[in-house]
C-alpha angles and dihedrals in degrees: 000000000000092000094058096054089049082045090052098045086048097062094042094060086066090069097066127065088224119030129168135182121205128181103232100205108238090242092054085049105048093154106053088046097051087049088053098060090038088061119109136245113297125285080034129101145175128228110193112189105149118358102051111179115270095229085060093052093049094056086051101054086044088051090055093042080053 
């Protein structure tokens, strides 16, 4: 599954004059990494407009005070 993201991103890039990738550490992305592993079974997916989880708040206000 993995691949096809990475295949999807690649294409993408072309269309962009300046495209970088950069590798963002787990530790230092705390956020995306705790929604990961909140996201449902595949096929599935959450939409969040109004109502985001506290506990995602609460890592973003601890990532702008870092």
């Amino acid at each position: 599954m993995e691949h096809l993201m990475i295949d999807d991103i690649h294409h993408c890039s072309f269309l962009f004059e300046i495209f970088k990738y950069l590798h963002i550490k787990r530790v230092e992305n705390c956020i995306v990494d705790f929604v990961a592993r909140l996201r449902p079974s595949i096929g599935d997916e959450y939409v969040w407009i109004d109502n985001v989880p506290q506990s995602v708040v609460a890592l973003g206000d601890l990532d702008l005070i870092n």
